[in-house]
N, C-alpha and C positions, 0 to 999 in steps of 0.2 A: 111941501117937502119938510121931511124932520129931520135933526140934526140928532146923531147918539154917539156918543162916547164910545171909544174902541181901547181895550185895556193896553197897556205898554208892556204885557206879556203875550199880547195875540201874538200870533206868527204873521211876520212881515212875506208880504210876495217877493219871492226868491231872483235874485238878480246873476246878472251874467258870474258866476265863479270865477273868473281872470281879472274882477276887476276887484279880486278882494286881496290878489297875490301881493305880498310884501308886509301883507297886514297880521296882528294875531286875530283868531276869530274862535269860536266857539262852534264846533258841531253839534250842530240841534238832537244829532238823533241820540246820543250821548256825553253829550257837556264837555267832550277832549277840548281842551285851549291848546293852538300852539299857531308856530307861524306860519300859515301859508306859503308854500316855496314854488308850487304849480298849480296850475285849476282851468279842466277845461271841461269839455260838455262828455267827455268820456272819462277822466282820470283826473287825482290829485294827489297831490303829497305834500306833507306839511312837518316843521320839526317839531317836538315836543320838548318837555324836561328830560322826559324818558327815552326818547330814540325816535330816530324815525315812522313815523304813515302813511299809508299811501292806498289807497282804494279805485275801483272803478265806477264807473257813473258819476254822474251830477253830483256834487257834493252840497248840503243845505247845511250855510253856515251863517255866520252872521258875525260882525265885528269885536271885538270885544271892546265893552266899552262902561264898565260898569268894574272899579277896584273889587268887586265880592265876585266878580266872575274869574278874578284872575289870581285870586289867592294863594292858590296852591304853587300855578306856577311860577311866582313870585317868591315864594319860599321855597321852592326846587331850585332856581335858576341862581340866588343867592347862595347855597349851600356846594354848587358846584363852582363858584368863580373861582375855588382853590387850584383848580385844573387848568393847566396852560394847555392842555389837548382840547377841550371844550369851546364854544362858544357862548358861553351861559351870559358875558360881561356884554356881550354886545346883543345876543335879545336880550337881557333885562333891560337894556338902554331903549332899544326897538320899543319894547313892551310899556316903559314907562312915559315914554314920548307919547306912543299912543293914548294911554289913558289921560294926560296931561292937556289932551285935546276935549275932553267929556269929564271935564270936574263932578 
């Protein structure tokens, strides 16, 4: 039996979508970050810096968990905390807790 090294950019096997709800994550098939709000084997929606998404089918995401993944909306989500309509203050809180877990 041989043992080989698997890069930490392969694509990981995709796990149930509901168990990632509450989380921010990154959509593989184009890099959106944002937070997870629903996820199931048919549909998902998740908030962004920018607005709402929401799609049909399986959604292939993965957590985020890397500060260079979450740049941008990090710089979004500060730039709106001026807004008492928004929720910008409490994901970035969401978003920094999570990264805080993955130094």
């Amino acid at each position: 039996m041989s043992a080989h090294s698997v890069s930490a950019s392969a694509p990981r096997p995709l796990g149930d979508p509901a168990d990632l709800v509450g989380q921010w994550v990154r959509v593989r098939t184009d890099g959106t970050v944002g937070l997870l709000l629903t996820a199931d084997d048919a549909s998902w929606s998740m908030r962004t810096p920018t607005g709402l998404r929401s799609g049909l089918g399986r959604l292939a995401a993965e957590p985020v968990a890397e500060r260079s993944q979450a740049k941008s909306a990090r710089r979004r989500l500060r730039a709106m905390m001026d807004d008492p309509s928004s929720r910008a203050a409490e994901d970035l809180d969401l978003l920094e807790a999570q990264l805080a877990v993955h130094p």
